[in-house]
N, C-alpha and C positions, 0 to 999 in steps of 0.2 A: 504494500500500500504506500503510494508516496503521501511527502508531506501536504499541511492546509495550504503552504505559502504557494507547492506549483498547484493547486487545483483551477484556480482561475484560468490561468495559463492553459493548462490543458484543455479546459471545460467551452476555451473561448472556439467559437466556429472558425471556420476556413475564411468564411463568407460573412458578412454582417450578420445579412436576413439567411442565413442557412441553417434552421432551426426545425428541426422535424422534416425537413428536404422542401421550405417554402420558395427558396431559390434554386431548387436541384429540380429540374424536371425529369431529369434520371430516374427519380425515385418514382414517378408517379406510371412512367411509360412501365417502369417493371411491374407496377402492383397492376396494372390495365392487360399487359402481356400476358401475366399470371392469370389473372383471373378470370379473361378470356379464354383463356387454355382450356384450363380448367372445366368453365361452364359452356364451351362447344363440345368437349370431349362428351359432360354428361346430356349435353340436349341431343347431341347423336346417337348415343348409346339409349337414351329414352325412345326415337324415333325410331328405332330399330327392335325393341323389345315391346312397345306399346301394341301395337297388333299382333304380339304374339302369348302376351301375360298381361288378358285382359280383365281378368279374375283380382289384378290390385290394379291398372289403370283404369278400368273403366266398371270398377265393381258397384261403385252407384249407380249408374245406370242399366248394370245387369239384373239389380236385385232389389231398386225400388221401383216402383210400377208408375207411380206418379212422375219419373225422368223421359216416360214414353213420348215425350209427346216432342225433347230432345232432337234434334237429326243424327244421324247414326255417323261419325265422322267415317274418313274411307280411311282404309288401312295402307296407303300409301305413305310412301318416306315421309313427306313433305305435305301431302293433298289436306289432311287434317286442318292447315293451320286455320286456313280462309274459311271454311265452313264453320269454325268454333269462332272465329273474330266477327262473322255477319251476322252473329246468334245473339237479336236485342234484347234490351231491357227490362221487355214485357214476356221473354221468354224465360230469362233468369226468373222474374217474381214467381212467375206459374211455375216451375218448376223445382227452385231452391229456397224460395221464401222470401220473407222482408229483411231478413239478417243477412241475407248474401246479396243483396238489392241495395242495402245499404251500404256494404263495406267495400264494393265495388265502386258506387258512387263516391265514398272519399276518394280513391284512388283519381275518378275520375276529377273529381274539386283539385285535388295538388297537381295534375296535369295543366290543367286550366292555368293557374298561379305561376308555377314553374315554367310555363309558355312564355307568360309576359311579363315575368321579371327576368326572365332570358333575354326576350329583346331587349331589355330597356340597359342590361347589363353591358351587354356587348355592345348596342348604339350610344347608348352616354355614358354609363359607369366604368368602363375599361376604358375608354377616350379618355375622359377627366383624370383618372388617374396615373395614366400613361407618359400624358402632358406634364403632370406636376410629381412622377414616381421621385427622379434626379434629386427636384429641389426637396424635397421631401422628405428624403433619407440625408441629405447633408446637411440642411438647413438644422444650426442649432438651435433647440427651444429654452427660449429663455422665459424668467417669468413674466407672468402677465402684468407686473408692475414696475419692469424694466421701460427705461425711456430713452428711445435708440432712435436718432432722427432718419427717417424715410427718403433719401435720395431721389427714387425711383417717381415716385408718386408723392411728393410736397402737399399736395392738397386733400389727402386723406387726413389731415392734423385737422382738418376744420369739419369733419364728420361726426355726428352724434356721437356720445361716448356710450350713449346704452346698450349696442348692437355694435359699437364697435370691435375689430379684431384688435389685441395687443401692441401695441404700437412696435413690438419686436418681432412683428413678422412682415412679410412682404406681403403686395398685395395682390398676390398667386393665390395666397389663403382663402380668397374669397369661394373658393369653389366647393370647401366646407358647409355651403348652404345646400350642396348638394344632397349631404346626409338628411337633414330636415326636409328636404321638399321631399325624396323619397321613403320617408320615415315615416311622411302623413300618408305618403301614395299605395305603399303597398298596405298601410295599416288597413286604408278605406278598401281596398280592392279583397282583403282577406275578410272583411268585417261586409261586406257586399254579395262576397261570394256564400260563406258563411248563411247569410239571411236566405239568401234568392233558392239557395240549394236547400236548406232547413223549411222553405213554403215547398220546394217541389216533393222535399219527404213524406210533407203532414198529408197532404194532399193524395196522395199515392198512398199513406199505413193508414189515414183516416175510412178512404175505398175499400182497401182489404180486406181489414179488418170487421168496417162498418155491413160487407156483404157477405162473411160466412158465418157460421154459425156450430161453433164447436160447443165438446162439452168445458173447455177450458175458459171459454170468452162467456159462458153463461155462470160458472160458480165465481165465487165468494171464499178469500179466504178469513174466516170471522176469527179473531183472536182475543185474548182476555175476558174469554166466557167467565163468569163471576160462577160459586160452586150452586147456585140455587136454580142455576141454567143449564149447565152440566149434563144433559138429557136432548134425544137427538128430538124427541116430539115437541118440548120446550124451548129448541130453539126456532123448530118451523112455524110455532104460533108468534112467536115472538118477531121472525120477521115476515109473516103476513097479516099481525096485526101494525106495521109500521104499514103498510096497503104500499109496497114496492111491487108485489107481483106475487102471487103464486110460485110455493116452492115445489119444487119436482125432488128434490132427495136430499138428506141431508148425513154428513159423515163425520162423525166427531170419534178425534184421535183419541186415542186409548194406550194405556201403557203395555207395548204389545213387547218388550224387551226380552220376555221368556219364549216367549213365542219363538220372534226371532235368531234368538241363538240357536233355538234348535231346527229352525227352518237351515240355518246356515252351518252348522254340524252335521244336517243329513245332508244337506251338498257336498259338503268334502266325503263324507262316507261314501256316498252314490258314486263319487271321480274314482275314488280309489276301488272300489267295485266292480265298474265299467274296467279300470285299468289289470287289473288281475284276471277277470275273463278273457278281457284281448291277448293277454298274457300267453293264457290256458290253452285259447282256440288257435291263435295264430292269425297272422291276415296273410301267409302269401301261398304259394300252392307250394315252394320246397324252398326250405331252408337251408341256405346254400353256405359251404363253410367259406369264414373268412378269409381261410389260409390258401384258397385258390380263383382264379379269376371267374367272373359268372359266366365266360363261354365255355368253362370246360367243367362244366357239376354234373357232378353223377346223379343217377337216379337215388332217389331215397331208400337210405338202407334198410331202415326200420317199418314195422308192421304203425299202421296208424291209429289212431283213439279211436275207442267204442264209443259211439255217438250215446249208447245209454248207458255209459255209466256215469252220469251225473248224479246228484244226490236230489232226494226230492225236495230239498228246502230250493233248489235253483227253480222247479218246475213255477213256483208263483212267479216268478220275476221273468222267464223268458219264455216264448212262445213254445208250442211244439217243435217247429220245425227251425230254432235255433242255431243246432247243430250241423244242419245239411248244410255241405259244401261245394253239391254240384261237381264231388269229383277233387276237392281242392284239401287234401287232406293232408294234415302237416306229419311231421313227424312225432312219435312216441313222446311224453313227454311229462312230468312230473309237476304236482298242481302247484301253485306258487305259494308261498308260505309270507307271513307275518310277524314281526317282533311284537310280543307282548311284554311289555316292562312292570312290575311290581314290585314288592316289598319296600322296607324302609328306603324314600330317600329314591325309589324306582331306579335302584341299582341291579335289579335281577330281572334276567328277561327268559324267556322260552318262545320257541317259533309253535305257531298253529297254523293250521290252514287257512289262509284268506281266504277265498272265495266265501267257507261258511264263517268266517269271523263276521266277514263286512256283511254279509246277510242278514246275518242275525242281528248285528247291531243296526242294519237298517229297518229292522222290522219293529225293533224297540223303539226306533226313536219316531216311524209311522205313527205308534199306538201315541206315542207320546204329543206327537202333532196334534193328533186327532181330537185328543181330551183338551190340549189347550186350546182349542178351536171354540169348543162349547164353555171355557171360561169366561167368567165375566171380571175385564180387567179393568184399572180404575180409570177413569175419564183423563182429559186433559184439558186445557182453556182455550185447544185448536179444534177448527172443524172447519169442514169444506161445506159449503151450501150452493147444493145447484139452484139457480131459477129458471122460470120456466122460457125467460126470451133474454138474451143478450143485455134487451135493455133496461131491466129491473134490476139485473146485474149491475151496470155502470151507474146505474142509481145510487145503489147500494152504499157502491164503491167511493165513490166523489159524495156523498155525503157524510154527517155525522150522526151516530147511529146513539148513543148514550150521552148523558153528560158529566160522565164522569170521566176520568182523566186514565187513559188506557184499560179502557173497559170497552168490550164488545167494538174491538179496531176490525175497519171492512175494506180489504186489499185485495187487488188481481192475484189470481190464484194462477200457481204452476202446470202447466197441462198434469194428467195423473202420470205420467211416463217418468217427470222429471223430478216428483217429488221424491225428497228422502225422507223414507219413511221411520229410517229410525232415529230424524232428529224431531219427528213431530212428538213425541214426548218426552224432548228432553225441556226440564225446568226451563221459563227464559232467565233467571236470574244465574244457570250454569251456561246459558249462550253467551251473556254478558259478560261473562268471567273470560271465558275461551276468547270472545272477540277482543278484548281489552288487552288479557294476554298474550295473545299472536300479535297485537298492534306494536306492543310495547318491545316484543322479541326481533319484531321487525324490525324497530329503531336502532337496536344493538346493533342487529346483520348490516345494517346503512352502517354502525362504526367499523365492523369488522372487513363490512369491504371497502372502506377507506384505510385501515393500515394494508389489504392486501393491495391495492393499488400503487402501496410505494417500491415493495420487492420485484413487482411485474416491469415498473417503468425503470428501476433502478438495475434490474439485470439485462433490461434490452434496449438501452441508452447508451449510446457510444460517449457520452461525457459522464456517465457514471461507472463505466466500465474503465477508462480511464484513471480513475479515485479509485477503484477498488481491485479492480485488475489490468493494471500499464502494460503487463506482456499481452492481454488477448488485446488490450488496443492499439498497441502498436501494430498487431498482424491486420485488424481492420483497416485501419489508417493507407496498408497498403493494397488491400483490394477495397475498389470502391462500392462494386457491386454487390459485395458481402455487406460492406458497411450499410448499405442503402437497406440490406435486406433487413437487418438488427436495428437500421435507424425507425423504418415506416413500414415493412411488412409484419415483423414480426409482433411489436404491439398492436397492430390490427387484428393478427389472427387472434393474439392473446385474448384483446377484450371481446372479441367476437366468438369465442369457446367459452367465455364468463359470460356472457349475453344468454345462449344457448342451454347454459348449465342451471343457471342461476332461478329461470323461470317455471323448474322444473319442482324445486324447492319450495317457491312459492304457489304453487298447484295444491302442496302438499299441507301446505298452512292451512292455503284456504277450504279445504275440506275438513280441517279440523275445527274450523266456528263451527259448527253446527248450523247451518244457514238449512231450511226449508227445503229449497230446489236449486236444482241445478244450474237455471239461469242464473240466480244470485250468488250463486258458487263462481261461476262463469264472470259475472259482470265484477266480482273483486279482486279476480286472479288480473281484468285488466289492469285494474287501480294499483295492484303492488307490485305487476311487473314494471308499468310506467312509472309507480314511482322510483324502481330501482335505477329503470335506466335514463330517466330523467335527470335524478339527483346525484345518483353514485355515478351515472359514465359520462354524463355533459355536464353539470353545474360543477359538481365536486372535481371533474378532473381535469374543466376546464380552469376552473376558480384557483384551484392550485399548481397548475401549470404542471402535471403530475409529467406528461411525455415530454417536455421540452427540457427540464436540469431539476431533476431530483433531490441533488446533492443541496446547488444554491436554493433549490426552493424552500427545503427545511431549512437553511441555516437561514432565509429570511422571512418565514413564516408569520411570525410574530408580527415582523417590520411591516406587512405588507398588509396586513389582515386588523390593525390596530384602533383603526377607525374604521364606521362604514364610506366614511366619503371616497376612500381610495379602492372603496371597494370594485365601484361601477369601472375605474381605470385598469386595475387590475385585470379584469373578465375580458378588456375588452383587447387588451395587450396581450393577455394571452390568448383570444381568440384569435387574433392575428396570426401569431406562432404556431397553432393548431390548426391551419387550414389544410395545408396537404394532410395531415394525419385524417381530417373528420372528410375529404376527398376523396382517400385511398377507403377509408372504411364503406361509405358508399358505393363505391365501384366493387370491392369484394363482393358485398349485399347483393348489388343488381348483378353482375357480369359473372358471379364466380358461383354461389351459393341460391339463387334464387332457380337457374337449370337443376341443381341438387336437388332441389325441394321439389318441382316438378316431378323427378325421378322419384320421389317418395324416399330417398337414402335411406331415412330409420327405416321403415317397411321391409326396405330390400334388405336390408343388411340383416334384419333380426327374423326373417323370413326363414332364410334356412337353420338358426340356429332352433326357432320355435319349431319348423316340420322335423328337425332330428330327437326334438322332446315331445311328439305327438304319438301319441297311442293307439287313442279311442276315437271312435265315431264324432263323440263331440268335440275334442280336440282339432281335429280335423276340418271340423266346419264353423268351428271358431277364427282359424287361420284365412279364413276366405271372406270375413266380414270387413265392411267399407269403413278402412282406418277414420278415427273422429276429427272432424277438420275444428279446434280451440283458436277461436280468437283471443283468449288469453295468450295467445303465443305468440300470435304475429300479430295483431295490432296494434300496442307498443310502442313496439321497433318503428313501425311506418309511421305512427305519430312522431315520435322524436327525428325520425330522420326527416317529416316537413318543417317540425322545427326548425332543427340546423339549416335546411334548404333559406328559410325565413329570415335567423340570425342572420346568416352571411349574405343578407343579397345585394349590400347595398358597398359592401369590403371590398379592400383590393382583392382582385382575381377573383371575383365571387362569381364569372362565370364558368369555372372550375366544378363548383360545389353546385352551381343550378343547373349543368348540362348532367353532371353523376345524378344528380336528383331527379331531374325529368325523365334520363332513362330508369334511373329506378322502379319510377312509379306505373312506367309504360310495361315496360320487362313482370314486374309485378302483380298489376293489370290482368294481365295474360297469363300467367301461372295460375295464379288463385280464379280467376275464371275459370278456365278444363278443372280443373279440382272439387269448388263448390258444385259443379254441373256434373261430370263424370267422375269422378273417383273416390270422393271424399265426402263425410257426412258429419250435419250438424245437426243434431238432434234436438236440442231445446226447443220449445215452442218460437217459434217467428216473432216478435214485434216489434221489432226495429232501438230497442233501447238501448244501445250503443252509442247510438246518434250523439243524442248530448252528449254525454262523455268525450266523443270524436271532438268534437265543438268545444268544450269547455276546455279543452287539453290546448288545443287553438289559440283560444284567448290567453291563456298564461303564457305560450309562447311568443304570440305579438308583445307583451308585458316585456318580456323578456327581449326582444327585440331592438324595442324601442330603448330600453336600459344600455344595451350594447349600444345602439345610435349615441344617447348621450355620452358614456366611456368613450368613444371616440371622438367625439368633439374635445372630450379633456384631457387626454393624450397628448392633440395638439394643440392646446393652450386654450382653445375657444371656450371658454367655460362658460361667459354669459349665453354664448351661441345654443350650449348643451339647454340653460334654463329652458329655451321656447319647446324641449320634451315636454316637459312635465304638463304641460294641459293635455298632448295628448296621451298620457297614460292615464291620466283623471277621466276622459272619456272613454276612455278604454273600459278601465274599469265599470263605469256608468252603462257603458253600451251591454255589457255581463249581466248588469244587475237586470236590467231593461229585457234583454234578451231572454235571460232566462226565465222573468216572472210570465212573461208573452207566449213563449214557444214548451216551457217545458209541460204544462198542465197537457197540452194535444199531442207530446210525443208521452206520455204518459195515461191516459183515456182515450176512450174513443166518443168524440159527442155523440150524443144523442140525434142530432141531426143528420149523421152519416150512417144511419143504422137504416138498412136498405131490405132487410129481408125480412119475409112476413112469418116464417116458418118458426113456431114457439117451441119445439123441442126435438128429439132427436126424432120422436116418435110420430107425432106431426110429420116432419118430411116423408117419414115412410111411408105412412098413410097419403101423402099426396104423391110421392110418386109411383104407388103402385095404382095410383089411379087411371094413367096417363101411359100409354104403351109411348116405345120408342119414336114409332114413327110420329106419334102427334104432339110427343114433347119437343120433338125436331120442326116440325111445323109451326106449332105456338110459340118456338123461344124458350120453352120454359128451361130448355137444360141449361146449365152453368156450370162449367168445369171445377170439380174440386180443388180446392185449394190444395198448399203440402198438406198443413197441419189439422186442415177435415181429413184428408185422406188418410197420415196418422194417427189420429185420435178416435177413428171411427168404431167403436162401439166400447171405446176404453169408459172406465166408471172409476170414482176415486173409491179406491179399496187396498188396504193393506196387501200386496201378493203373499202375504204370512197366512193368511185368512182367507185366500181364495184360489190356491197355487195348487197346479195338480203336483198329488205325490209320483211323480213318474218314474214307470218301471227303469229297466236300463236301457241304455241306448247302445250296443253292442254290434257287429256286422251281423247280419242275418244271411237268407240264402243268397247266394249270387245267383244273378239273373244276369242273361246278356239283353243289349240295347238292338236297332234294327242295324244298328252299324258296326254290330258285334264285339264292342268294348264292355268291357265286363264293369259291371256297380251294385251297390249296394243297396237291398228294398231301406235300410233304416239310413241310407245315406251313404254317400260315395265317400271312400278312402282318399282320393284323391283333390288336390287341391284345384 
């Protein structure tokens, strides 16, 4: 380690401005090179396997019925793309819902933005700053109450002093008003597009919404039943003497917790059952030895199993004709056994027979189902209340039902798919514990991944490798292209492996509040992923200048961070520093990892490790369900990355960071499109509540913008120039407050006035449409294509599946049967993927 006195020295660049490689375009052509490579390799490798492994490309469309109405893309190299990109708007709604309707449409809002802050970048902002780069970087800043006579321009002394520049600068400076004229321009253009795009939402989820008629859009979730309501008939007098509507059913949770575990006990019993049979039986026609290649296996030596010698306890559980193989008869083979552990301390075990261990304990724990079925368990303060139309619903809901203070609260209820059911009886004063708890452990993780942020920048920092290792910088120093790679690829990949990792974690939090349903599971896993990457990877790592000098940033930490007013300068000096780094990591995004993510990468990869751990029948057709497409994952990342797009547009070279951002969002576009439509599945109910979120994530980043605009006025000395911010971040603010009291109640309800359908229950439609043959519904108009989430939710009822689940036998291969094209499958379902 050398000494404090040479770190300067070492730590100083080649270059002024060569700081994270903002003067090396070196650095930027390699991370482009890269990552191009990279994401051609996997969009060719996709375009090649896509029409052949259609079972994970195009597995939503194979296996939801409702994707029918999709066009069927051609299995050509290349013919795919155009038939998925002329696939409008109105065909995503119909087919993928108002959640994919929606998050497509951000994409398309930061297209729009990124358009015309691109021109406006390249037409004036790289002009202007091009003209005054030279004097810019030489000209020394002195203070602002330095009085240095003006050669150049004599008659600028007779200029207002309010709005004047420093009398220590030339008057080049004036082109500093640039930051402010564009400060207001793109604010109003994001605050414009914002509105205009939030009227075409309401407008479009008010439709929807206001024209189907689920059982989801008709209940109530009633909460804070008081204990003297507690009773599912006392709650339906209760609200039909409030005269909202006629109830049609009402389901009050119950402490179903014994149930449940043994609901979930016989499941793993039943895996392990299924898996010892397939054991037993076999699935191939000859077990071929390892020790030789499969073109030269001999015929099977051994005599094969007695199809009756099964034990009669198997006869309840599998059919007669179980055993028949059709010929396919394995070899000889010994039934599979079990550890049973006991005595003190379950240090002593002895093997039994599986097959009748798992049987029998599945038969125990049937009886045991059965009885807690006819328990009466004790109530809770949750119940779902169907009504009988949509609109007695939304009544309900948008009013106030008691006057007492969280008693009988009446909220949109989770479709029945998405509830969990075993947090509807948990206390809410242990959800309160849990959420407060995760809140608080979260704030830690924010500290913890600020000291990891300093090990990651300080071992892939050529000015800290320097301080701490002189031999590996001196070998950098001589390749430049390593150097480059250690200076701006490698913290990219780093924090973008921490991006990827980290939201993983937080998934896992937020199924531990105890949240209701899954939406709301879903809608906080947004909130904690973006606050991760909001505050731990752009504020915090910009704030602290973490990739540019590690070493000096802690030795002036203190200095730097001591007051807030040097705060805004700080952020704004180091955003400067940080442009190629927040460049290269956008171009990775789009160019490199965004073709990966098309390809499914996790899927693929854990594809074959999962088919070499598969068994049984159910295994097997587990492996072929359409991976869950979580917006907690990726939308985020694509908020923070319009941020930064936002930050920098007005900075030198910001047409760097808005050209990687335009293609991001285009390249992105198009991925997550084929996805939400053929491959990939979002399950939650549709209603677009994302939206705000998207929006309000928005305005803190204009906030943030506009902060950056003033740091750079006081950078270069303009300090009074920076004040004319401040009104508009005051409007900013204002236009939040304005906005959200306006727009959020309708992306939240649905009026009353958009309520289109006349149909009062599920039972109702039936009866009218079995009124009306096809041909004369076709005549009269009366059909209306189902929505996603009528067509999922179609005959669902909220009920415990503890309490309504079949106990199902096994699920085992049965006889093989050949098809007409003579491939052999299974009547309980195909082995094959």
């Amino acid at each position: 380690m050398i000494g404090d006195g040479e770190r300067d020295k070492l730590c100083t660049p080649k270059d002024p401005g060569e700081i994270l490689g903002t003067a090396r375009p070196r650095d930027v052509w390699i991370q482009i090179s890269l990552s191009v490579t990279l994401g051609l390799a996997a969009f060719l490798f996709f375009c090649f396997i896509r029409p052949r492994w259609k079972g994970l490309y195009a597995a939503r469309k194979k296996q939801n019925t409702h994707s029918t109405a999709l066009p069927e893309l051609p299995d050509g190299f290349f013919d795919w793309i155009l038939p998925l990109w002329r696939i409008t708007e109105e065909q995503v709604l119909a087919s993928a819902g108002l959640d994919a309707y929606v998050y497509l449409a951000f994409y398309k809002m930061a297209i729009k933005f990124l358009l015309v802050t691109l021109f406006f970048a390249l037409a004036v902002i790289k002009p202007v700053h091009d003209t005054h780069k030279e004097r810019e970087d030489t000209k020394p800043k002195k203070p602002p109450n330095a009085q240095t006579h003006n050669p150049v321009a004599p008659n600028l002394d007779a200029r207002s002093t309010w709005l004047e520049v420093p009398s220590g600068y030339d008057y080049y400076t004036d082109y500093l008003w640039m930051y402010i004229v564009f400060a207001y321009l793109f604010t109003g253009l994001i605050m414009y597009q914002i509105v205009a795009e939030t009227r075409k939402v309401i407008d479009i989820r008010q439709e929807y919404l206001g024209s189907q008629t689920t059982i989801t859009d008709r209940t109530i979730r009633l909460s804070g039943i008081p204990p003297q309501l507690r009773s599912e008939d006392k709650i339906k007098e209760f609200i039909e003497d409030l005269e909202l509507g006629q109830v049609e059913s009402v389901t009050l949770c119950k402490d179903w917790k014994e149930l449940d575990d043994a609901v979930i006990q016989r499941n793993g019993v039943l895996r392990k059952l299924e898996e010892a049979w397939t054991i037993y039986l076999g699935s191939r026609r000859v077990e071929r030895s390892l020790e030789t290649l499969p073109i030269v296996q001999p015929s099977p030596p051994g005599p094969g199993i007695d199809d009756h010698d099964d034990h009669s306890e198997s006869t309840r559980l599998l059919n007669d004709n179980n055993t028949e193989r059709d010929g396919n008869v394995p070899y000889s083979r010994s039934r599979p056994t079990a550890k049973i552990w006991y005595g003190r301390f379950k240090l002593r075990y002895r093997n039994v027979d599986a097959i009748d261990y798992y049987e029998e304990k599945l038969r125990r724990l049937d009886e045991k189902i059965k009885t807690l079925r006819k328990k009466d368990f004790e109530p809770t303060p949750l119940a779902f209340v169907t009504m009988d139309s949509v609109a007695s619903a939304q009544m309900a809901i948008q009013a106030v039902l008691d006057p007492s203070p969280l008693q009988l609260l009446a909220n949109s209820s989770p479709a029945p798919p998405d509830v969990v059911w075993t947090n509807t009886y948990l206390p809410r004063s242990k959800r309160m514990i849990r959420a407060w708890s995760i809140t608080a452990f979260i704030g830690i993780l924010s500290i913890l991944w600020t000291v990891l942020l300093f090990p990651i920048a300080a071992a892939l920092n050529t000015c800290s490798v320097h301080y701490y290792f002189p031999g590996l910088a001196y070998f950098l120093d001589e390749h430049e292209n390593i150097e480059s790679l250690v200076n701006t690829q490698l913290p990219t990949l780093a924090l973008t492996l921490l991006n990827v990792a980290v939201p993983y974690l937080y998934d896992w939090l937020a199924n531990q509040q105890g949240m209701i349903s899954q939406g709301d599971v879903e809608l906080s896993i947004i909130s904690k992923n973006f606050f991760f990457t909001f505050f731990n990877f752009f504020i915090l790592f910009t704030a602290l200048g973490t990739a540019s000098n590690v070493v000096d940033m802690i030795d002036r930490f203190g200095k730097n961070f001591n007051n807030a007013t040097t705060l805004a300068t700080a952020i704004a000096e180091s955003l400067r520093k940080l442009l190629t780094f927040y460049t290269n990591f956008i171009i990775l995004q789009a160019f490199g990892l965004f073709p990966l993510r098309l390809m499914e990468i996790g899927s693929l990869t854990l594809y074959p490790i999962n088919l070499m751990g598969a068994k049984t029948p159910r295994d097997y057709a587990e492996l072929v369900q359409p991976p869950v497409f979580s917006y907690g994952f990726f939308l985020p990342q694509t908020i923070l990355i319009f941020i930064i797009c936002m930050v920098y547009s007005v900075l030198e070279d910001s047409w760097k960071v808005l050209l990687a951002g335009l293609a991001y969002f285009m390249i992105g576009h198009f991925v997550h499109k084929y996805q939400l439509l053929y491959a990939m599945e979002h399950r939650q109910h549709s209603t677009g509540r994302g939206w705000m979120m998207m929006c309000d994530r928005l305005i803190a980043g204009a906030v943030l913008f506009q902060v950056t605009m003033a740091g750079q006025l006081a950078t270069r000395g303009a300090f009074k120039r920076s004040v004319l911010i401040a009104p508009l971040i005051c409007g900013t603010l204002w236009f939040a407050y304005v906005y959200s009291r306006t727009y959020r109640p309708l992306m939240k309800f649905i009026a009353l006035r958009s309520l289109r359908c006349n149909e009062r229950s599920d039972l109702g439609r039936a009866v009218q449409e079995e009124a009306f043959s096809a041909g004369q519904q076709q005549r009269r108009g009366f059909v209306r294509r189902q929505t996603v989430d009528e067509a999922r939710e179609c005959g669902t009822r909220f009920e415990s599946p503890s309490l309504v689940m079949p106990l199902d036998d096994l699920w085992i291969a049965k006889k093989r049967t050949r098809s007409e094209n003579g491939s052999a499958h299974s009547e309980n379902g195909d082995y094959g993927a």
